[in-house]
ZAKEZA-306411 format. One record per residue: residue in one letter; x, z, y of N, C-alpha, C, O in turn; chain; residue number from 1. Coordinates in Angstrom, 3 decimals. Example, Ala and Ser with C-alpha at 12.3 -4.5 7.8 and 13.67 -1.06 7.14 Angstrom:
<roti residuo="a" n_x="13.190" n_z="7.800" n_y="-5.690" ca_x="12.300" ca_z="7.800" ca_y="-4.500" c_x="13.200" c_z="7.800" c_y="-3.300" o_x="14.236" o_z="8.465" o_y="-3.319" cadena="A" num="1"/>
<roti residuo="s" n_x="12.850" n_z="7.080" n_y="-2.250" ca_x="13.670" ca_z="7.140" ca_y="-1.060" c_x="12.900" c_z="7.870" c_y="0.030" o_x="13.409" o_z="8.039" o_y="1.138" cadena="A" num="2"/>
end
This chain:
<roti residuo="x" n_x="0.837" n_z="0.000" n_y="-1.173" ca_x="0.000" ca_z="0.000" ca_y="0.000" c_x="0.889" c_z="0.000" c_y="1.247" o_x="1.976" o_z="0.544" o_y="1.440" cadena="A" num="1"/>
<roti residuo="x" n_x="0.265" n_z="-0.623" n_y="1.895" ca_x="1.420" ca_z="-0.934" ca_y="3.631" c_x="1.197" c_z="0.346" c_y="4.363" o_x="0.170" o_z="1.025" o_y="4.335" cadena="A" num="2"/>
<roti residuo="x" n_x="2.111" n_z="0.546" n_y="4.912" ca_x="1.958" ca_z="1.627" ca_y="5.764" c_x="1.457" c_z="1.244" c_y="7.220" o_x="1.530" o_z="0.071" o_y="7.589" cadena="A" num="3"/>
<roti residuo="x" n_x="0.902" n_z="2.323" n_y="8.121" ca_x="0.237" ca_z="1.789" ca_y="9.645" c_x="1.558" c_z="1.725" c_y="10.276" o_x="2.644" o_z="1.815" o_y="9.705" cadena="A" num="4"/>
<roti residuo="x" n_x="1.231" n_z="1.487" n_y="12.077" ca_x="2.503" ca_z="1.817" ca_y="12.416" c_x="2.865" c_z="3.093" c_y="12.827" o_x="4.002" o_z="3.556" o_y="12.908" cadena="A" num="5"/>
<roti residuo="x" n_x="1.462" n_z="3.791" n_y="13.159" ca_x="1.394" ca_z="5.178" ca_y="13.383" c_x="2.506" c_z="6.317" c_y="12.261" o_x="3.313" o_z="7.160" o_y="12.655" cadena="A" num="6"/>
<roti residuo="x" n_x="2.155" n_z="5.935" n_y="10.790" ca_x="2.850" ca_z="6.324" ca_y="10.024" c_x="4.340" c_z="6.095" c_y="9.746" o_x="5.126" o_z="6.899" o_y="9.245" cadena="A" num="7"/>
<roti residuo="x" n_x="4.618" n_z="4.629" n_y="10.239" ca_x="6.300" ca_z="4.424" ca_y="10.376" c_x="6.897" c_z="5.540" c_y="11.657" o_x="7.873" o_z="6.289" o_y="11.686" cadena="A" num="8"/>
<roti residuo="x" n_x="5.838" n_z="5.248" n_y="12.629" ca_x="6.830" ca_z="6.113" ca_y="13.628" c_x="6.814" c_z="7.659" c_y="13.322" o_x="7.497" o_z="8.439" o_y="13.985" cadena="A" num="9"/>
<roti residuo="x" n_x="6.082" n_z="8.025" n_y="12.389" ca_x="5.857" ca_z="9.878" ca_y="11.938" c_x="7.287" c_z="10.304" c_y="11.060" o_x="7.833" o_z="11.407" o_y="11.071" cadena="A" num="10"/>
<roti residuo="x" n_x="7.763" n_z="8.931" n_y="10.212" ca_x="8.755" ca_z="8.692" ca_y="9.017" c_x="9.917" c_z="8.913" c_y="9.832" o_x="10.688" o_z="9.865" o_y="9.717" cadena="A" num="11"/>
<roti residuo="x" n_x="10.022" n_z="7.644" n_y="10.958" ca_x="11.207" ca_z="7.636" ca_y="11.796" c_x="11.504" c_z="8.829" c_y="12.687" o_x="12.673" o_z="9.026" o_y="13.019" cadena="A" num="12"/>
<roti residuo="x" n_x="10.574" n_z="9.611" n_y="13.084" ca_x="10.580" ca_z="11.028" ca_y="14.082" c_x="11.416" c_z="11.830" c_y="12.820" o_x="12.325" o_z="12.525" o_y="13.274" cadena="A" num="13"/>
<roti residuo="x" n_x="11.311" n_z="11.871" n_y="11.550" ca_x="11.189" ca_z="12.890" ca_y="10.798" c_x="9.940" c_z="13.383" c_y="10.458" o_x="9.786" o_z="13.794" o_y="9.309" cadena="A" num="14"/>
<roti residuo="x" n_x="8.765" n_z="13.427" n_y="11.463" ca_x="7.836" ca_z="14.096" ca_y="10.670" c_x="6.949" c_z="13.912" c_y="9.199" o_x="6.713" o_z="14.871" o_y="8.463" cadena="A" num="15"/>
<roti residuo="x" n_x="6.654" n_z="12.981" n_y="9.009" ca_x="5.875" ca_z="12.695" ca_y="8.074" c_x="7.486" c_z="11.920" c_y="6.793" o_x="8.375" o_z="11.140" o_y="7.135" cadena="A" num="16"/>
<roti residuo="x" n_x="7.238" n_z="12.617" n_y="5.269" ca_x="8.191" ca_z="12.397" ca_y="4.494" c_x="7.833" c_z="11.147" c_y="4.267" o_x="6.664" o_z="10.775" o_y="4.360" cadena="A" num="17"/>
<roti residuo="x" n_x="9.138" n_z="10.129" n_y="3.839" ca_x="9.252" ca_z="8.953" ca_y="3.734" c_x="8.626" c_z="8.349" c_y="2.017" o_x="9.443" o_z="8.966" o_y="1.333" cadena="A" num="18"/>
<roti residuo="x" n_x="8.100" n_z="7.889" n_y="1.398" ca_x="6.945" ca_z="7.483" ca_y="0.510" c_x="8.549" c_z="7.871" c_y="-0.864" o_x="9.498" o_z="7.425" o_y="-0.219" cadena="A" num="19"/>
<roti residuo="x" n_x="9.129" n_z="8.390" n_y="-2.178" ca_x="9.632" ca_z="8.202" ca_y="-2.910" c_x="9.943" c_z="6.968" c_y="-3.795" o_x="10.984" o_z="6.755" o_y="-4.417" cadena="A" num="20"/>
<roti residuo="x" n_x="8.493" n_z="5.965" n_y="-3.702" ca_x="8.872" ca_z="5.101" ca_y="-4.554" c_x="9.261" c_z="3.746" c_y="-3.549" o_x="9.430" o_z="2.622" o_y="-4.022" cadena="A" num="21"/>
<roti residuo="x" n_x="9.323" n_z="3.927" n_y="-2.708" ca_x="10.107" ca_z="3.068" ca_y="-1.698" c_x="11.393" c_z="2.782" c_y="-2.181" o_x="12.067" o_z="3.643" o_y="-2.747" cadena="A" num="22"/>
<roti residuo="x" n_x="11.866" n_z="1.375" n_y="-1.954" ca_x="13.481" ca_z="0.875" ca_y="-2.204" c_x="14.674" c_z="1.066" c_y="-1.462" o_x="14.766" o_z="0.584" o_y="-0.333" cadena="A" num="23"/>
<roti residuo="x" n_x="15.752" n_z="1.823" n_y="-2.056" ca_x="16.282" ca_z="1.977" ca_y="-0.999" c_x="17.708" c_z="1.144" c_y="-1.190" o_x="18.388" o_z="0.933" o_y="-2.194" cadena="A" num="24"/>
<roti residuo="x" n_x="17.902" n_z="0.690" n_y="0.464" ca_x="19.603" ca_z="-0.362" ca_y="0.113" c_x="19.822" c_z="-0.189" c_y="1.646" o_x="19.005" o_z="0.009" o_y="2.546" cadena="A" num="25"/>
<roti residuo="x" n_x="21.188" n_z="-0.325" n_y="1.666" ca_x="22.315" ca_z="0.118" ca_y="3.001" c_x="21.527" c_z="-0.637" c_y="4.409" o_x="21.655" o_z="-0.153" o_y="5.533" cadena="A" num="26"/>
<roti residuo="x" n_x="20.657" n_z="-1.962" n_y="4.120" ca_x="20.518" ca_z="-2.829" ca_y="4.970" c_x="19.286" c_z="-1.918" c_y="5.739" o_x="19.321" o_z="-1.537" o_y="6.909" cadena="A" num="27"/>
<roti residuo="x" n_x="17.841" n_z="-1.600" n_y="4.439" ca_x="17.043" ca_z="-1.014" ca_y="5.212" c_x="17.347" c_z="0.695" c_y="5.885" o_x="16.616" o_z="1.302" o_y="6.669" cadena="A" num="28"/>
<roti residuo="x" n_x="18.432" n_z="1.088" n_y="5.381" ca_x="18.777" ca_z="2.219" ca_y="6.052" c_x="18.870" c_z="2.095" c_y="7.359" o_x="18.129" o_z="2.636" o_y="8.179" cadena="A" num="29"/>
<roti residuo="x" n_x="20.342" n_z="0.945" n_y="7.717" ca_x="20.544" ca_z="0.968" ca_y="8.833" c_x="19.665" c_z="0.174" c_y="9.748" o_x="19.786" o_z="0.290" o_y="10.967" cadena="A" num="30"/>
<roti residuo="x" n_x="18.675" n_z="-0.729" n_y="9.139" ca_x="17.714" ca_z="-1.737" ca_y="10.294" c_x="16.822" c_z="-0.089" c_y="10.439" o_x="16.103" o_z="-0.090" o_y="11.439" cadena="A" num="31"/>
<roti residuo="x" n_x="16.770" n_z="1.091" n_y="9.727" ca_x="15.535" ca_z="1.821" ca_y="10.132" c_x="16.040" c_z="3.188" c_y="11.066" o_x="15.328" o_z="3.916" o_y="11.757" cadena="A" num="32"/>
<roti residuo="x" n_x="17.384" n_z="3.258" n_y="10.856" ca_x="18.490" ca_z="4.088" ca_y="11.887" c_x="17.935" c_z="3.064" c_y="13.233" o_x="16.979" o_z="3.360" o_y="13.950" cadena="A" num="33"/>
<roti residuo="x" n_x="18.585" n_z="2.095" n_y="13.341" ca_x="18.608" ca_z="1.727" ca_y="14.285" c_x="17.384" c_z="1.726" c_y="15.460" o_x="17.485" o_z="1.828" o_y="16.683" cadena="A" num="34"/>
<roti residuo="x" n_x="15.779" n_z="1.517" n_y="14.304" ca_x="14.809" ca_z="1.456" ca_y="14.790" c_x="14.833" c_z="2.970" c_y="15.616" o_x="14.712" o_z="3.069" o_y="16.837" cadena="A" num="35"/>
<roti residuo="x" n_x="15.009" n_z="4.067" n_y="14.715" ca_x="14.839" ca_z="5.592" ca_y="15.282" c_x="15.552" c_z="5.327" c_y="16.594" o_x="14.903" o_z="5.519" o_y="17.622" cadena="A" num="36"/>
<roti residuo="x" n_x="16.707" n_z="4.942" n_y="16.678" ca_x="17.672" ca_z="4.964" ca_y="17.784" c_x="16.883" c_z="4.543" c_y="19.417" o_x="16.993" o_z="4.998" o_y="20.556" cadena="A" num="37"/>
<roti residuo="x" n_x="15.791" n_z="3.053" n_y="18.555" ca_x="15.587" ca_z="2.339" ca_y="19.692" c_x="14.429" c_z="3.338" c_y="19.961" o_x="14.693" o_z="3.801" o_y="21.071" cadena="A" num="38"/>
<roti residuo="x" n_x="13.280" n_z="3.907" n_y="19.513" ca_x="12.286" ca_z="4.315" ca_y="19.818" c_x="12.559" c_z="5.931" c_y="20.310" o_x="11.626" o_z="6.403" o_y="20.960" cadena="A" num="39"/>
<roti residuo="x" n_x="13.469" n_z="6.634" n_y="20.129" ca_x="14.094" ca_z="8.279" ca_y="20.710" c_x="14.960" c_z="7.031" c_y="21.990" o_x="14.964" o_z="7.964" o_y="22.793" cadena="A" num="40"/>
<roti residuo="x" n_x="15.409" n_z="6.242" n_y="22.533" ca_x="15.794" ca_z="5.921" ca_y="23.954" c_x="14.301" c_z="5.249" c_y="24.830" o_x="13.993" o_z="5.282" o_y="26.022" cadena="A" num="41"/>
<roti residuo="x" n_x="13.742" n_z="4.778" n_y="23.855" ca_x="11.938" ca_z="4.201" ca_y="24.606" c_x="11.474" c_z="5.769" c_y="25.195" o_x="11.553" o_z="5.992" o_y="26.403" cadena="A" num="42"/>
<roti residuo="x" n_x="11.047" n_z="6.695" n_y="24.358" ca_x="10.753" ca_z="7.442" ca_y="24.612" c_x="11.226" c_z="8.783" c_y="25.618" o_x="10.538" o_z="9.783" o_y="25.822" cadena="A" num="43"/>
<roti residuo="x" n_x="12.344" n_z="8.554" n_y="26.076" ca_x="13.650" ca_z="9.359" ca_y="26.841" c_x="12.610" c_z="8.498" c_y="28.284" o_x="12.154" o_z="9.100" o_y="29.257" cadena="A" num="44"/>
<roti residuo="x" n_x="12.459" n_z="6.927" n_y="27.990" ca_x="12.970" ca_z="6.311" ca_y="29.354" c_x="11.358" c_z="6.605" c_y="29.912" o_x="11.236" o_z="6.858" o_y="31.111" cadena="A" num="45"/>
<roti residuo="x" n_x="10.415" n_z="6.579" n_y="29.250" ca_x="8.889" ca_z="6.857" ca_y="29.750" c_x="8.891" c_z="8.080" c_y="30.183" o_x="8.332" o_z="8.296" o_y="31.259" cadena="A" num="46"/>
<roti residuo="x" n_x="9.599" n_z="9.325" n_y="29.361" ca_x="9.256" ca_z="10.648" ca_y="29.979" c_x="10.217" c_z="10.925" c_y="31.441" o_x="9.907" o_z="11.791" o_y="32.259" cadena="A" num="47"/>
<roti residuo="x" n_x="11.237" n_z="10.162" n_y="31.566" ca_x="12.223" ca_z="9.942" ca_y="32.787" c_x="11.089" c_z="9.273" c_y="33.829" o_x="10.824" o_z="9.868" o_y="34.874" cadena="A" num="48"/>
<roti residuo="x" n_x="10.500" n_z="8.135" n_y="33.524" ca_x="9.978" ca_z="7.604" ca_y="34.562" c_x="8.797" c_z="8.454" c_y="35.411" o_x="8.701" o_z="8.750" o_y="36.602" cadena="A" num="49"/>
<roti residuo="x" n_x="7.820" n_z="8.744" n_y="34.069" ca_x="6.404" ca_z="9.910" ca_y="34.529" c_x="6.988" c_z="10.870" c_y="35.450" o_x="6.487" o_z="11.102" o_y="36.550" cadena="A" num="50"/>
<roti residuo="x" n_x="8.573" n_z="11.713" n_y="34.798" ca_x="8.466" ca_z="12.909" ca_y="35.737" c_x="9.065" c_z="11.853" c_y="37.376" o_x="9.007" o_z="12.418" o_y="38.468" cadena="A" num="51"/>
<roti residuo="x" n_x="9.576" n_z="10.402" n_y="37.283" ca_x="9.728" ca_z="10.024" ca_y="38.071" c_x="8.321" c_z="10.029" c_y="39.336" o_x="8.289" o_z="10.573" o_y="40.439" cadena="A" num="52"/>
<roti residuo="x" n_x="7.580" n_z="9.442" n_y="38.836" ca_x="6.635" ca_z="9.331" ca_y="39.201" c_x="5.764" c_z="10.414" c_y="40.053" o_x="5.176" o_z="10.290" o_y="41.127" cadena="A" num="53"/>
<roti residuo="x" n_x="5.927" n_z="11.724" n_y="39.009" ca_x="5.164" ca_z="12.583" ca_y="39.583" c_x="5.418" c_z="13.420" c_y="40.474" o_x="4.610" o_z="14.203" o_y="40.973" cadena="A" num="54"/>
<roti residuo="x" n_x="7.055" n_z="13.260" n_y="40.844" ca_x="8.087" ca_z="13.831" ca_y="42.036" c_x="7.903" c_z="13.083" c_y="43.026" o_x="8.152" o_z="13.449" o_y="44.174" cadena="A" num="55"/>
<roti residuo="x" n_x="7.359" n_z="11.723" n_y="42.670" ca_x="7.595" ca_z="11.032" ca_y="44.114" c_x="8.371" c_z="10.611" c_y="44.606" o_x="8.212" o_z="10.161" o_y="45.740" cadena="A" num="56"/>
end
């Protein structure tokens, strides 16, 4: 069964455990490192901007 995307990003936070019978190889490790990487700097740059925002 496919996962949502809600549920990839719970996997990639850490929160929600990653499925066991999933395959694992060096490539999807690092394409899913990398994803964490990109979405913890997305998320840095929105909460930077809001408190931008709300300072004025």
């Amino acid at each position: 069964m496919k996962e949502s995307i809600w549920e990839q990003v719970l996997i990639y936070l850490y929160i929600k455990k990653r499925n066991p019978g999933t395959p694992k190889n060096i490539d999807l490790s690092l394409m899913n490192g990398m994803n964490r990487i990109s979405l913890f700097i997305f998320l840095i740059a929105v909460i930077v901007m809001i408190v931008r925002l709300i300072r004025g």
